[in-house]
C-alpha positions in Angstrom: 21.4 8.5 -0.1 20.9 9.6 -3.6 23.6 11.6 -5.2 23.5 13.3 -9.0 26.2 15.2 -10.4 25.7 17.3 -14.3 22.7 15.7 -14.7 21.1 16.9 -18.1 18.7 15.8 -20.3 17.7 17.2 -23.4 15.0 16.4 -26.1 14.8 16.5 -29.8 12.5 16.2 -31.9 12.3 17.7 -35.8 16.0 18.4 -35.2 16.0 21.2 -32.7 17.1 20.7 -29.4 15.2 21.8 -26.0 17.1 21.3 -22.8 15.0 20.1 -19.9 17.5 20.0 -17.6 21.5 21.2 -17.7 23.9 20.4 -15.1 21.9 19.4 -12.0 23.8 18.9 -9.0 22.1 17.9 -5.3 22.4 14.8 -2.9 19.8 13.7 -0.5 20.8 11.9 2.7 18.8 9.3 4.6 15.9 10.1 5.7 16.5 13.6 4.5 12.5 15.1 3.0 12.9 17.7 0.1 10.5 18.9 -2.2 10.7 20.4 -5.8 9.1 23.5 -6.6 9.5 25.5 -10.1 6.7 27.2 -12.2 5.4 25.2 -15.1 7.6 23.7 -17.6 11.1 24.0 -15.5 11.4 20.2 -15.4 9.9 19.1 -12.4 8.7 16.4 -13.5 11.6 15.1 -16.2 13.6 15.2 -13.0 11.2 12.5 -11.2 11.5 10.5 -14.6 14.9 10.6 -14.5 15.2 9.7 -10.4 12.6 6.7 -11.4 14.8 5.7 -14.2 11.6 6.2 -17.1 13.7 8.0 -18.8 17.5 7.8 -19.2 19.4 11.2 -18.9 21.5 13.0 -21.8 24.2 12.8 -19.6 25.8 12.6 -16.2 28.8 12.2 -14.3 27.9 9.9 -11.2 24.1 9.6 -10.2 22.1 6.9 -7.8 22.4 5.4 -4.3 25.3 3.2 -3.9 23.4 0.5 -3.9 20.9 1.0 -7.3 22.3 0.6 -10.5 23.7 4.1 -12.3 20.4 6.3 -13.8 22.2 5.8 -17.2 21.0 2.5 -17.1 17.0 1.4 -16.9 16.3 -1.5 -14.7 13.6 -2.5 -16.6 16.1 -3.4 -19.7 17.8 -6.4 -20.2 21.5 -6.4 -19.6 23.7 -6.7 -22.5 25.5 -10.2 -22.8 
């Protein structure tokens, strides 16, 4: 199961913010298919880097399986001591 609660992520560059993503909500059960549709540039794919844990999200409440380690964190970083 994956479950994310507010996720949001938002970008800046030269000091002005553009949100990507603001308060996404959704779980997906076992074996459950889904898809994501949107026209161009409604964060589709910032969505999948965030799921994928390439990026790390602006914020959220409680995101991830049960068993993976919270999206707030990347996998690919060493842990602190």
């Amino acid at each position: 199961m994956i479950e994310v609660h507010d996720l949001r992520k938002e970008y800046v560059e030269a000091e002005t913010p553009t949100l990507a993503l603001r308060d996404v909500t959704f779980t997906i059960a076992k074996g459950e298919f889904v898809s994501i549709m949107g026209p161009s540039g409604s964060g589709k794919s910032t969505l999948l880097r965030l799921l994928t844990r390439e990026q790390i999200p602006s914020s959220a409440r409680r995101t991830a399986s049960p068993n993976s380690p919270p999206m707030t964190q990347n996998p690919a970083s060493p842990s602190p001591p």
